[in-house]
N, C-alpha and C positions, 0 to 999 in steps of 0.2 A: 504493500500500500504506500510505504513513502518514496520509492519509487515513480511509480505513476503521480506523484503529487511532483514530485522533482520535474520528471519529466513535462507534466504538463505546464510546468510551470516556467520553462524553457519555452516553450514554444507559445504559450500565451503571452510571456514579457516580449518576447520578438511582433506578436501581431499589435498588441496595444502601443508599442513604439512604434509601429509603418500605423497602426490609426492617427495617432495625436503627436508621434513627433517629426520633423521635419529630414528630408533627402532622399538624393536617387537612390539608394542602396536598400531602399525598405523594403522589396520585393527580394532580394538576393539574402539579406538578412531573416525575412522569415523562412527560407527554403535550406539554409546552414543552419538554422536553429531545430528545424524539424529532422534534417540530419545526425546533427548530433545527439537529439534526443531520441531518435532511432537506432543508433549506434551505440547509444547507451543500454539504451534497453535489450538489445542485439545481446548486448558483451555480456550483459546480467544473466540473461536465457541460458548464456552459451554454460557458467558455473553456478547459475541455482539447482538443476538438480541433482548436486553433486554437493551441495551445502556447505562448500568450501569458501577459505577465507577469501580467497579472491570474488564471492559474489557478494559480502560484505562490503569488500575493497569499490567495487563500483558503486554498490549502491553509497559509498561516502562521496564517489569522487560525482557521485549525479547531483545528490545533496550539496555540494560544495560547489559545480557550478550552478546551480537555480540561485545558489545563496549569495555568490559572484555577479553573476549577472543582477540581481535585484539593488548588490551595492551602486554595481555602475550606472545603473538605470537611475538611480536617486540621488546621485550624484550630479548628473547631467542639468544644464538650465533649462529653462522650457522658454517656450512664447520665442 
């Protein structure tokens, strides 16, 4: 389950930034974001049912970028 909240949480910070923030790249940034949240989830699949530390090891490093990306996001100016 946090997992899929990482994950979707990647790929919803990318579409709320091409809604409300400004530049040509917002269409290229939502499709790397859904990459890489697919690829995350790929990596997870490939040692959860092996229950090994390495399916741990993703599921921190998925957690750590939604938590990554949420800094930079709130960092950024608006308007």
């Amino acid at each position: 389950t946090p997992g899929h909240a990482a994950w979707a949480a990647i790929v919803g910070a990318a579409y709320a930034l091409r809604r409300f923030g400004r530049g040509r790249t917002a269409a290229r940034n939502v499709a790397a974001a859904l990459a890489l949240a697919a690829a995350l989830h790929a990596l997870f699949n490939l040692f959860a049912p092996q229950a090994t530390w390495a399916a741990f090891g993703v599921m921190a490093l998925s957690v750590g970028a939604a938590w990554g990306i949420a800094v930079r996001l709130a960092g950024q100016k608006r308007g």
